[in-house]
C-alpha positions as CSV (number, residue, x, y, z in Angstrom):
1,X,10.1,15.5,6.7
2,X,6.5,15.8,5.9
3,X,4.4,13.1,7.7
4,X,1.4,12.0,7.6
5,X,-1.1,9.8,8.9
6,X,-4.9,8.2,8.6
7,X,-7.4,9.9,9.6
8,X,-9.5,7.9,13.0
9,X,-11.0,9.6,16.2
10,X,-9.2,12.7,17.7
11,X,-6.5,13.4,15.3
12,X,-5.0,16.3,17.7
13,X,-3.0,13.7,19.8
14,X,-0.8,12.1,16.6
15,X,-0.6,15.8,15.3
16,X,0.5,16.6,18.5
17,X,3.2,13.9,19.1
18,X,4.9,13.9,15.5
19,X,5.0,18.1,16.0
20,X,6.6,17.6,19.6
21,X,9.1,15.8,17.9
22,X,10.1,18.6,15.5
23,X,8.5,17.1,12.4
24,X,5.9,19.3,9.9
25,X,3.1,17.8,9.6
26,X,0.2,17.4,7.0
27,X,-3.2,16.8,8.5
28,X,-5.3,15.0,6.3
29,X,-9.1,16.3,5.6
30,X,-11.6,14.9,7.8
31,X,-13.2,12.3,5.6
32,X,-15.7,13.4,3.0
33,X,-17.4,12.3,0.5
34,X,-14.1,13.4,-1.8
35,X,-12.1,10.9,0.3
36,X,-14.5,8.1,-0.1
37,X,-14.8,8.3,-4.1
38,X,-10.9,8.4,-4.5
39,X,-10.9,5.2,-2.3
40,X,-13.4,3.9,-4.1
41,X,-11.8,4.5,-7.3
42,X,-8.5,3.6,-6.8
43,X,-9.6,0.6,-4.0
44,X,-9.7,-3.5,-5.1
45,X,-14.3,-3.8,-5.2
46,X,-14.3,-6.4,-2.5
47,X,-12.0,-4.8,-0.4
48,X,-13.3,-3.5,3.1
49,X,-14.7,-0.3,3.7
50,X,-11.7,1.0,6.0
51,X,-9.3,0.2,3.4
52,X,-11.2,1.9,0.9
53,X,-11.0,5.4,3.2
54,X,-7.4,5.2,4.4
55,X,-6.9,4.8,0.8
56,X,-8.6,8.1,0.2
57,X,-7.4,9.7,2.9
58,X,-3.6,8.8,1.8
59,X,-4.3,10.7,-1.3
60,X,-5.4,13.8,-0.2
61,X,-2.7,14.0,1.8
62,X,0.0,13.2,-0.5
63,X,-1.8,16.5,-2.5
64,X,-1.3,18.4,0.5
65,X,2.2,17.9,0.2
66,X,3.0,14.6,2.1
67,X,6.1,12.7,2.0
68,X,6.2,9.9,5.0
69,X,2.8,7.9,6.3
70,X,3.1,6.6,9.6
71,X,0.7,4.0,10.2
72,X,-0.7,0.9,12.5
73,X,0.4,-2.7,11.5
74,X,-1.4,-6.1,12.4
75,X,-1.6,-10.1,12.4
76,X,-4.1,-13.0,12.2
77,X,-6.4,-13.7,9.7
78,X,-8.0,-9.4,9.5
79,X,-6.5,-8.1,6.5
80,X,-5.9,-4.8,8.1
81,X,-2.1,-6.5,9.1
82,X,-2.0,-6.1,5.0
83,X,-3.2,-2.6,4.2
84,X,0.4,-1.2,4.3
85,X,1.2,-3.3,1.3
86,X,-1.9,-3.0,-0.6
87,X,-2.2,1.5,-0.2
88,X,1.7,1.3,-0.6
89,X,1.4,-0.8,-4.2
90,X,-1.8,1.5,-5.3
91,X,0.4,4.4,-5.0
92,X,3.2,3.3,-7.0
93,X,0.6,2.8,-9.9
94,X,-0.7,6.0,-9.7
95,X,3.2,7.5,-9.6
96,X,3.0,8.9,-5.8
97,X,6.1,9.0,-4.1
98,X,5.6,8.0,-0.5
99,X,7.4,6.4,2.2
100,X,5.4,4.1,5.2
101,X,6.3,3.7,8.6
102,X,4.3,1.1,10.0
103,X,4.2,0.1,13.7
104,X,3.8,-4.0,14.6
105,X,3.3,-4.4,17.9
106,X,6.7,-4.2,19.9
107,X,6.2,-7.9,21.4
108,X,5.8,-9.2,18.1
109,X,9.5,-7.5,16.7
110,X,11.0,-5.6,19.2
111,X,13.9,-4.5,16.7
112,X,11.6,-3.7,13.9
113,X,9.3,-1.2,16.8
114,X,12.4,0.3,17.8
115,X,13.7,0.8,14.6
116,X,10.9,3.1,13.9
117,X,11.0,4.9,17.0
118,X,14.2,5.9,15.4
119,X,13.2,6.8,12.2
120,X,11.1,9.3,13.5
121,X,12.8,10.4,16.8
122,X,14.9,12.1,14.5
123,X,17.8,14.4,16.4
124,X,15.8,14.3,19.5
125,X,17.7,13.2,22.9
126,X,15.6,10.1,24.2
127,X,14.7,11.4,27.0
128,X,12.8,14.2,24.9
129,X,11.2,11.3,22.9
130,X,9.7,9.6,26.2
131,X,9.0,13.2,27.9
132,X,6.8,13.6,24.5
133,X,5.3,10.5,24.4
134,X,4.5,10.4,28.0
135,X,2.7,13.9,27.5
136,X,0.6,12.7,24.4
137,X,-0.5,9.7,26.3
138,X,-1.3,11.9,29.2
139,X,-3.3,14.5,26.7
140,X,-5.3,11.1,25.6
141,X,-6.7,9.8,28.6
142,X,-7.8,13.6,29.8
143,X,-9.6,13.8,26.4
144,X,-11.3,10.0,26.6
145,X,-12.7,11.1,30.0
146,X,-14.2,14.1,28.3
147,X,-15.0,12.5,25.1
148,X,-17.1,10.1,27.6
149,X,-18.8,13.1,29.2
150,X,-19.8,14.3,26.1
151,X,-21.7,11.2,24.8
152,X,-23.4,11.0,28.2
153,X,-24.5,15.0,28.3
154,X,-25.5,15.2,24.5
155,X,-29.0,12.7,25.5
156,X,-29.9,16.1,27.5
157,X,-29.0,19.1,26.7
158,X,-31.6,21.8,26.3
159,X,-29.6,23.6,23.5
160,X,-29.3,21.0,20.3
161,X,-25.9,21.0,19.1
162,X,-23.9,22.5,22.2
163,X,-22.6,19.9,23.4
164,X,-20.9,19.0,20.1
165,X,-19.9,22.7,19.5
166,X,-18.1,22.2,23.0
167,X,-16.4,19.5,22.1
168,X,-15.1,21.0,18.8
169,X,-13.7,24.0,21.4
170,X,-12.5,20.7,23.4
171,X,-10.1,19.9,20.8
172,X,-8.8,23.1,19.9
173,X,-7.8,24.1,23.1
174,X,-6.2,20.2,23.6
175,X,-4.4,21.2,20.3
176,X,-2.8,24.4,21.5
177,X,-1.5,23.1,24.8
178,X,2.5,21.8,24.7
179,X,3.1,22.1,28.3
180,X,2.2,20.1,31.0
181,X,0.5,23.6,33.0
182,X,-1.2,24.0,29.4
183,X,-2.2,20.2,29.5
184,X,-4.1,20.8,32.3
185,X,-5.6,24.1,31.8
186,X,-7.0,22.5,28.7
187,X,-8.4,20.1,30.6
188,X,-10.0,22.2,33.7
189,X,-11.8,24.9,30.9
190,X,-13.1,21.6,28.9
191,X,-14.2,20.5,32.3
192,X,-15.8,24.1,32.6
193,X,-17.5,24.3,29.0
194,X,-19.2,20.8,29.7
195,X,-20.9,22.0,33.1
196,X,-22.1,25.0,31.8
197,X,-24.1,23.1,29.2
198,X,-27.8,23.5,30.8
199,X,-29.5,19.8,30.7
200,X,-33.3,18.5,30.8
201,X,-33.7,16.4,34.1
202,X,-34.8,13.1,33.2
203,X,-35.3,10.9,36.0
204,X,-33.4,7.3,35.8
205,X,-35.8,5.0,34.6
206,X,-36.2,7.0,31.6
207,X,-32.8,7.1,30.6
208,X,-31.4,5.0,28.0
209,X,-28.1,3.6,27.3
210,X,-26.7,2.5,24.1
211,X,-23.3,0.3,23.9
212,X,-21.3,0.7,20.4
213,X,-19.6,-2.4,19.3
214,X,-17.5,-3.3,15.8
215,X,-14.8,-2.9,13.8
216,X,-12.6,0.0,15.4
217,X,-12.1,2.3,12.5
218,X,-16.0,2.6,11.8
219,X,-16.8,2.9,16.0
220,X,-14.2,5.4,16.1
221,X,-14.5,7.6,12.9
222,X,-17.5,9.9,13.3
223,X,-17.6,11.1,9.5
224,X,-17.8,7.6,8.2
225,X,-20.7,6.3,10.9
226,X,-22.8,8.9,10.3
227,X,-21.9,10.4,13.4
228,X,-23.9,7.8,15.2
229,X,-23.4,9.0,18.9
230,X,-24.6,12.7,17.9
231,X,-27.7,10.8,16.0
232,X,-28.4,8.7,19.4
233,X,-27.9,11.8,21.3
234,X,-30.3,14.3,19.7
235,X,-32.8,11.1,20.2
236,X,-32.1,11.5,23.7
237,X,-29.4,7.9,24.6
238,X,-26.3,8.1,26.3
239,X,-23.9,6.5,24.2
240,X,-20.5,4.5,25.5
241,X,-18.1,3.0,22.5
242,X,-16.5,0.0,22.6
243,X,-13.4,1.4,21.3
244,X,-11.3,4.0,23.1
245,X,-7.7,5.3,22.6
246,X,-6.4,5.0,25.9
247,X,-7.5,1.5,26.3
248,X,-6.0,0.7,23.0
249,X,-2.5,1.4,24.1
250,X,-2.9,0.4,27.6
251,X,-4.0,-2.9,26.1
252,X,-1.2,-2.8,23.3
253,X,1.6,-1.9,25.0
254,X,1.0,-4.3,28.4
255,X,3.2,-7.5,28.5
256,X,0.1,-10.2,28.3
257,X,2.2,-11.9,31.4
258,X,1.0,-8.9,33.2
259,X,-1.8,-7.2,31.3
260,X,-5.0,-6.7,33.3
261,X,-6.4,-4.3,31.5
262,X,-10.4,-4.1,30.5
263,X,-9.8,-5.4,27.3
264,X,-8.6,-8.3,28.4
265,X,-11.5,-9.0,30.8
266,X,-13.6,-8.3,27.8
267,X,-11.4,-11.5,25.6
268,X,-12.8,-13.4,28.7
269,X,-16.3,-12.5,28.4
270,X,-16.6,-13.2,24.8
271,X,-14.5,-16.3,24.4
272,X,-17.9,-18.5,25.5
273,X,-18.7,-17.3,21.6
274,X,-15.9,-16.9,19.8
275,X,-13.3,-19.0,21.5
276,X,-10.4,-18.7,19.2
277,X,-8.8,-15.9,17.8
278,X,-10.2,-15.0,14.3
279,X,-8.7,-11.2,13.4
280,X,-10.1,-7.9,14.1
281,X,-12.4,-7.0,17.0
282,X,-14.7,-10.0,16.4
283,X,-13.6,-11.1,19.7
284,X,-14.5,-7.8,21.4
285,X,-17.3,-7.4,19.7
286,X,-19.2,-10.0,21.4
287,X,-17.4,-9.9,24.7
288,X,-18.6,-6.0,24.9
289,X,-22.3,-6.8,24.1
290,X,-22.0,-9.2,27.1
291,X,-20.0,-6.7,29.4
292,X,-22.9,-3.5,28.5
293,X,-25.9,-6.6,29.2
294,X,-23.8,-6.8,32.8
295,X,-23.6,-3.1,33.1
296,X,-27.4,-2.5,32.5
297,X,-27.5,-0.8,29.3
298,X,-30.5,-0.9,27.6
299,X,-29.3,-2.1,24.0
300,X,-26.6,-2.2,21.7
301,X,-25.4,-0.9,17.9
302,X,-23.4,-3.0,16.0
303,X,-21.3,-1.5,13.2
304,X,-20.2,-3.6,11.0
305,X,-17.8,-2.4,8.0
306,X,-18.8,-4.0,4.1
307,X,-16.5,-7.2,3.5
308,X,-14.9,-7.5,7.1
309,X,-14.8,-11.1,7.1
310,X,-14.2,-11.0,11.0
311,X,-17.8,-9.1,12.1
312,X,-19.8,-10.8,10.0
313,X,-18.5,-14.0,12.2
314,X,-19.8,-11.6,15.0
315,X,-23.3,-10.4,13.5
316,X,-23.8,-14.5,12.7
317,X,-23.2,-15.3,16.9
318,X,-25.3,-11.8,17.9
319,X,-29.0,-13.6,17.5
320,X,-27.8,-16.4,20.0
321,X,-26.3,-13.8,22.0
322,X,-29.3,-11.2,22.1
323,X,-31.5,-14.5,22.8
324,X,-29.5,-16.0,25.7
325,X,-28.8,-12.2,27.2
326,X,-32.0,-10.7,26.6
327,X,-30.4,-7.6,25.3
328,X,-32.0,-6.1,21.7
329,X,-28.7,-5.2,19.4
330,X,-29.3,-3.4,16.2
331,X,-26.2,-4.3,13.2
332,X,-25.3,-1.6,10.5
333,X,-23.7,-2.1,7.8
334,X,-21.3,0.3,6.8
335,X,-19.8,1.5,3.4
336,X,-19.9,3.9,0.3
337,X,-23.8,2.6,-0.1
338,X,-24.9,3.4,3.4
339,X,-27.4,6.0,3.7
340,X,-28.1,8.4,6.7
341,X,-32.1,8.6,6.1
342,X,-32.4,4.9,5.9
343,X,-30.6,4.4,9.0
344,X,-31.6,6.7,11.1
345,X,-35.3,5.5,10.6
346,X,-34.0,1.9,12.0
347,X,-32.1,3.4,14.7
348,X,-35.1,5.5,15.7
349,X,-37.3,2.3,15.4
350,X,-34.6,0.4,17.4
351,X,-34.4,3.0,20.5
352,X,-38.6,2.8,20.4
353,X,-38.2,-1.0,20.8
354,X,-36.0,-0.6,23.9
355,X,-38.4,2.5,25.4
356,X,-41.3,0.1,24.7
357,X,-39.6,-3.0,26.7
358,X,-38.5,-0.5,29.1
359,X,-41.9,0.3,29.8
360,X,-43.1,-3.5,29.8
361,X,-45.5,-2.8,26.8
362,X,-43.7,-5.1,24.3
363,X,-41.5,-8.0,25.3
C-alpha cells in the first residue's frame, strides 16, 4: 500500500522504516508556503497552528498518490490526541479516500498498538519487523548525535552555510544505508564532513548558548520555525532543542515503573511550576528552561504555536521563572502570520541582551 506520513524533523528515518518493511512510500513536500494555505483553507480558524500544517501536508500527499497515513495519537487535555479525527472528517468533505493508522501509546492499549504493528508489518516474519525497527532506532540516535554537532558548529564556521549544506549530505547518505555496515559508514563520513568544516576560534566566555523550548512540532520542524537554529547560528549561538527523537521514544516506550530517562528528570524539574499534568509539552517546557539555567546556557527561545492552549499556560509561568532563575527567555509565537524579518530583529535584539549581561554592561 501507499503510506504516508506528516511531515516533522528528519523524515529519512520513518521513510526508512515503512520501506524496510516492503511498503511504497509517498514522502510528503517539505512544508511550504503551498502546504500552509491548503491547511489554512481547509483547517477550523481557531485551530492550532500544527493542525493547520499536518492538514496541509495530508493533502499534498494524498495528490502524490497516498492511500494509508500513519500517524502519532495522544491524551489529556492537548487536542493533538484529536487530530486524527478532525484531518480524517476534513477529508471526507473534500472526497479524499484515505485510511489512518494512528499509534496510542502501547501502555495506554496494548491490543490497539499491536494491532497496528500488524497492519503494517504486512507479510514480514517478526523477527524481520524487530531486526527493522531495531536498525531505524539505531539510524536515529547516530543522526541526533550529529544533528547536535551541527547546531553547535554552525555558531563558527568560517564558510556561511556549510555546515547546513553538510547536513543536507548527512541525510542523504543516512537515506541510502539499509545495512548495518552501511549504518555505520553513514555515520563515520558524516562524522568526517563535520570536522572538515573550518571554524573561527572563539574563546569560552564569548560563546553563547541558546536552549529551544515549546510545542514539539514547531521546535522540531525547521520550515515552519523559520529555521530558527540556522538564524541563531549565522548570529554566532550554539543552539540545543528541547525536543529530540531518540529521547521521544526512549521516553515513550519505557514502562514509567522503570523509566529513568532525561525526560522524566525534566517532569521533576518543572513540576515546582506546573505541577499537574495539563497536555502537550507545557510540562517540559518549563522544566527545560530550568535544566539549560542549571547547565549554564546563556538564554532561552520559547516557541509557542497560535491557539495551543497548553504553552500559553507556559509563556504565563515564564516571567516568574526568568525572575526567580535569572535566565532572559525570548517567546515566539508561531503561525501563518509570523514573519521572518520581524523576528529575526527580536531575536537579534534578544542575543544583544544576553552579550550585554554577559559582559556585565546591562543587568
Amino acid at each position: 500500500m501507499k503510506v504516508s506520513f506528516p511531515y516533522m524533523g528528519t523524515t529519512v528515518v520513518y521513510k526508512k522504516l515503512l520501506e524496510l518493511l516492503g511498503h511504497e512510500v509517498i514522502v510528503p513536500p517539505k512544508p511550504s508556503q503551498r502546504t500552509i494555505n491548503l491547511g489554512v483553507k481547509y483547517s477550523p480558524e481557531f485551530a492550532c497552528f500544527p493542525l493547520k500544517v499536518i492538514m496541509g501536508s495530508y493533502i499534498e500527499a494524498i495528490e502524490k498518490g497516498a492511500e494509508v497515513i500513519i500517524t502519532s495519537g495522544g491524551h489529556g487535555p492537548c487536542r493533538a490526541g484529536f487530530y486524527e479525527k478532525v484531518h480524517s472528517k476534513i477529508l471526507q468533505a473534500e472526497n479524499h479516500d484515505v485510511e489512518f493508522i494512528v499509534f496510542d501509546s502501547m501502555f495506554r492499549n496494548f491490543k490497539g498498538f499491536f494491532r497496528n504493528i500488524y497492519r503494517i508489518k504486512q507479510n514480514n516474519s517478526w523477527y524481520k519487523v524487530s531486526q527493522s525497527l531495531l536498525f531505524v532506532y539505531n539510524m536515529i540516535k547516530k543522526l541526533d548525535i550529529l544533528e547536535k554537532e551541527v547546531e553547535t558548529i554552525r555558531a563558527y564556521e568560517i564558510r556561511k552555510g556549510e555546515t547546513t549544506r553538510a547536513w543536507e549530505k548527512i541525510q542523504d547518505l543516512f537515506d541510502k544505508a539499509s545495512t548495518k555496515k552501511e549504518l555505520e559508514g553513514a555515520f563515520n563520513k558524516g562524522t568526517q564532513l563535520l570536522r572538515e568544516i573550518k571554524q573561527e576560534k572563539v574563546h569560552d566566555s564569548n560563546k553563547i548558548r541558546i536552549g529551544i523550548v515549546g510545542e514539539i512540532y514547531v521546535v522540531m520542524e525547521a520550515s515552519i520555525n523559520m529555521k530558527i537554529e540556522e538564524i541563531l547560528g549565522s548570529l554566532g549561538a550554539e543552539v540545543e532543542r528541547s525536543q529530540y527523537l531518540s529521547q521521544w521514544i526512549n521516553y515513550n516506550v519505557t514502562p514509567k515503573f522503570i523509566n529513568r530517562t532525561h525526560e522524566m528528570e525534566i517532569l521533576k524539574k518543572g513540576e515546582k511550576y506546573i505541577p499537574i499534568p495539563i497536555g502537550g509539552h507545557a510540562k517540559q517546557t518549563v522544566g527545560h528552561i530550568v535544566d539549560f539555567n542549571e547547565r549554564g546556557f546563556d538564554g532561552v527561545i520559547h516557541l509557542m504555536p497560535f491557539a495551543c492552549l497548553p504553552e500559553l499556560v507556559s509563556q504565563s509561568i515564564i516571567p516568574k521563572i526568568t525572575e526567580e532563575l535569572g535566565i532572559p527567555v525570548l517567546t515566539l509565537a508561531i503561525d501563518e502570520q509570523a514573519g521572518t524579518a520581524n523576528s529575526l530583529t527580536r531575536i537579534e535584539a534578544f542575543l544583544d541582551l544576553i552579550q550585554g549581561k554577559k559582559s556585565k554592561k546591562i543587568s
